[in-house]
C-alpha positions as CSV (number, residue, x, y, z in Angstrom):
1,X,73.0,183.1,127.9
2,X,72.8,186.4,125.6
3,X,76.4,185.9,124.3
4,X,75.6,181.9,123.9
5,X,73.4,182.9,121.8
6,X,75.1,185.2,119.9
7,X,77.6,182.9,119.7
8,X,74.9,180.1,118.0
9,X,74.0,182.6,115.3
10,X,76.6,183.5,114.8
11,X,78.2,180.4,114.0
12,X,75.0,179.1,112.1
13,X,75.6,181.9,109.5
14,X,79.2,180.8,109.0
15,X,78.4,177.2,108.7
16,X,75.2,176.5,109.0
17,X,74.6,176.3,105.0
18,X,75.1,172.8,104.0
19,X,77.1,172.3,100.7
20,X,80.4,171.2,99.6
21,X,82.7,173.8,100.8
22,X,86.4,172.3,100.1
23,X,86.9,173.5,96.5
24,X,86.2,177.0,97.7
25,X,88.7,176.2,100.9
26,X,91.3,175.1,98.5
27,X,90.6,178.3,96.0
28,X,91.5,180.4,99.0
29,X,94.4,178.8,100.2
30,X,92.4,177.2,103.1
31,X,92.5,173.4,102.9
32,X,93.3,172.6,106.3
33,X,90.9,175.5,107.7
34,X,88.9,175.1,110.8
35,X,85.5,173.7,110.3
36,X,82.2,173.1,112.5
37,X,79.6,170.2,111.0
38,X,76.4,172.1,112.9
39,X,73.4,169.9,113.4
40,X,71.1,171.9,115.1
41,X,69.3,174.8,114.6
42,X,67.9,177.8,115.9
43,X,64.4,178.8,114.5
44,X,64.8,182.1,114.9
45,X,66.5,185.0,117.3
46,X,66.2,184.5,120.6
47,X,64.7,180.8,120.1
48,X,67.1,178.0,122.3
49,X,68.8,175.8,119.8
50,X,67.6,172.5,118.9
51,X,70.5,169.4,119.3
52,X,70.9,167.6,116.3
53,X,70.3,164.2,117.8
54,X,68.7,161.3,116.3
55,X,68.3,157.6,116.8
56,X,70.5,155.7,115.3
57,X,73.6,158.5,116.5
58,X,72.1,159.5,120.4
59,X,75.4,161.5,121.2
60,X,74.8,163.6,118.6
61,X,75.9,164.4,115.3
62,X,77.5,168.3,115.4
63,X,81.3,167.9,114.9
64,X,84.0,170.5,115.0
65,X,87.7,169.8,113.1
66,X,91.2,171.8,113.8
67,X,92.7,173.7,116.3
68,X,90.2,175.4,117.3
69,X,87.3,172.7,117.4
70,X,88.1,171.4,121.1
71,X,87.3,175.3,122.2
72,X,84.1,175.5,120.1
73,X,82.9,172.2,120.8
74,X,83.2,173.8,124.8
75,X,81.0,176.5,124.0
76,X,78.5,174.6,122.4
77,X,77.9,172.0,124.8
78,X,78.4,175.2,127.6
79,X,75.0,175.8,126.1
80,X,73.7,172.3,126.1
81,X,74.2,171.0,122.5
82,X,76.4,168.4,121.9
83,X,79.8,168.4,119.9
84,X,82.5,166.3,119.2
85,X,86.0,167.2,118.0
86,X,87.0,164.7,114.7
87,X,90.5,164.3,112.9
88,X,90.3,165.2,109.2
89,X,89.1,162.5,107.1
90,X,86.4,161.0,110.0
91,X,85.3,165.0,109.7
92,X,85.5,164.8,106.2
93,X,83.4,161.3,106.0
94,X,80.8,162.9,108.6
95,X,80.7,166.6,106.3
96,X,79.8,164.2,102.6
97,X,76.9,162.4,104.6
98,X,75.1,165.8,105.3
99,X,76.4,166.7,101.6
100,X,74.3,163.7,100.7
101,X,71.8,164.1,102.9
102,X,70.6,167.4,101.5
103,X,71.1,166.6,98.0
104,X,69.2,163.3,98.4
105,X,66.4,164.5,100.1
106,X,65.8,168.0,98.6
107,X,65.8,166.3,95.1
108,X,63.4,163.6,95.8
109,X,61.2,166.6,97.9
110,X,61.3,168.5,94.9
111,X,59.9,165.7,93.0
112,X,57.0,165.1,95.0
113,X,55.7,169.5,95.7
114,X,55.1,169.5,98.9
115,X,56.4,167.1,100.4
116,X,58.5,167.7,103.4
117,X,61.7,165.5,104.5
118,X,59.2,163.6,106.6
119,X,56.9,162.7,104.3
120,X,60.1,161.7,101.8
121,X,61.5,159.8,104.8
122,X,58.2,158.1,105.1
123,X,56.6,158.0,101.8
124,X,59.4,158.1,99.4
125,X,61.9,155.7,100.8
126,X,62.8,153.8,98.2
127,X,63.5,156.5,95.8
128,X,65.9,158.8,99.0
129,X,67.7,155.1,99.7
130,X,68.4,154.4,95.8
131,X,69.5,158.2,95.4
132,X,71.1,158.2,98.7
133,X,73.5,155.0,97.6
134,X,74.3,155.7,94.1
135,X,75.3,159.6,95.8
136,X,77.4,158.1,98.5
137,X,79.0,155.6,96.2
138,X,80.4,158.9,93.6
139,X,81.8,160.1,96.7
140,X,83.5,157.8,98.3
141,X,85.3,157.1,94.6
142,X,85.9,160.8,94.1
143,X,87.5,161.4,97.7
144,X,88.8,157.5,97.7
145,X,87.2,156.9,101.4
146,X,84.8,154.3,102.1
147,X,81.9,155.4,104.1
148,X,81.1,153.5,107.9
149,X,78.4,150.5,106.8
150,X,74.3,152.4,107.2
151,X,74.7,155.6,105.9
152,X,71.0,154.9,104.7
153,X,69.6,154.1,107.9
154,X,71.7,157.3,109.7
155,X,70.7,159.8,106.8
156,X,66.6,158.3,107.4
157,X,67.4,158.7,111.0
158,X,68.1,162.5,110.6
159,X,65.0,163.3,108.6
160,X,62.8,161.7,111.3
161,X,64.6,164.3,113.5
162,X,64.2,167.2,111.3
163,X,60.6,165.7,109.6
164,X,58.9,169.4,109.4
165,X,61.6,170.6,107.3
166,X,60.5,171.7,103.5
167,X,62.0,170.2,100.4
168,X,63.5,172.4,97.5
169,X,66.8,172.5,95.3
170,X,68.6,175.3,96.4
171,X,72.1,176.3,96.4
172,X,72.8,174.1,93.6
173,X,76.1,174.8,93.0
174,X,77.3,174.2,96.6
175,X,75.1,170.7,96.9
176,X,74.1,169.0,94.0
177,X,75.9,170.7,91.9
178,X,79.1,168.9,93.3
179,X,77.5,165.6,92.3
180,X,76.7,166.7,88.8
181,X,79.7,167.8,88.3
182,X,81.3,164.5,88.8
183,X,78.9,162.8,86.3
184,X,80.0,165.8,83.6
185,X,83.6,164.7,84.3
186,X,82.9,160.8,84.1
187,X,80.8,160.9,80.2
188,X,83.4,163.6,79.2
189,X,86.0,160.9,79.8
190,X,83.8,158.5,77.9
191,X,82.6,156.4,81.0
192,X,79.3,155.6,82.5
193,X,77.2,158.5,84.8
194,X,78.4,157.1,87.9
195,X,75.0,159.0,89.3
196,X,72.1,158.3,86.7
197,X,69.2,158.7,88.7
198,X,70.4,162.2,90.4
199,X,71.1,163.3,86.9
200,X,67.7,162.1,85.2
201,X,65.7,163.9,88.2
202,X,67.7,167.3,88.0
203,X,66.6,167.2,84.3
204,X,63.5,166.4,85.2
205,X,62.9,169.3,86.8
206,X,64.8,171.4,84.7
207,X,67.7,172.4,87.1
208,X,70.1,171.0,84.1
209,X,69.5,170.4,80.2
């Protein structure tokens, strides 16, 4: 159980930061590197792991991509989380929801002090949902994928199970950072902000001018 957990924090401190990783993969020569999508969490050392299960997704949502993802996914569920093993792009697809997810629900957290993700989830719907379309539809354009129909109701089904978590913009440059930069590419071209809101909010509270 010891090296289990080892194993968890281990693996939480690799990839348990969520953000937009590939354009650092690709910097490094590493496009096709290894990847694990975790969705659960550990509160602290020596604390059991928490599944990321919810809803609307019952088998759970922690995925693991490459050559090495069968044997990871065996050691997580060894200790009684759940993991499945995803080609590329359904791995890809599954990594920009949590992308959004984050980005959607920190921002609109952040507009609303102290509001955790439950009381956005609950409170704040309208505004997460709007953010949490007009976010999915820059990615799929950027990566040209089209996402699996209710991304809303899987990304409100995640908050539920993580409702205690805080809200704050952090890490910008790995979460919505990605997002903005896609809207400085689009009006530097001359075209529309393909994410208005999301850029309106982060000037709102001063994260951009």
């Amino acid at each position: 159980m010891m090296i289990l957990m080892l194993f968890f924090n281990l693996l939480l401190s690799l990839v348990g930061a969520n953000g937009m990783l590939e354009p650092w993969f690709e910097s490094k020569g590493l496009g096709d590197a290894d990847q694990v999508l975790a969705y659960f969490a550990v509160s602290k050392l020596g604390e059991p792991p928490v599944d990321g299960i919810t809803d609307t997704n019952p088998e759970g949502l922690t995925a693991a991509f490459g050559k090495w993802g069968p044997a990871v996914a065996a050691r997580l569920q060894a200790g009684g989380l759940s993991c499945k093993v995803l080609e590329k792009e359904p791995f890809q697809k599954q990594m920009l929801e949590k992308l959004i997810w984050i980005s959607a629900f920190m921002l609109v957290g952040a507009l609303h002090p102290g509001a955790t993700v439950g009381v956005v989830e609950k409170d704040f719907r309208f505004e997460v949902i709007s953010l949490i379309g007009e976010l999915a539809s820059a990615a799929a354009a950027e990566k040209g994928i089209v996402f699996e129909v209710g991304i809303e109701n899987r990304l409100l089904a995640y908050a539920r199970a993580v409702s205690h978590f805080p809200t704050a913009v952090k890490e910008f440059k790995w979460r919505n950072g990605w997002f903005y930069s896609i809207s400085e590419k689009a009006i530097a071209q001359g075209k529309p902000d393909p994410c208005p809101l999301h850029t309106k909010w982060l000037k709102e509270l001063n994260i951009v001018q």
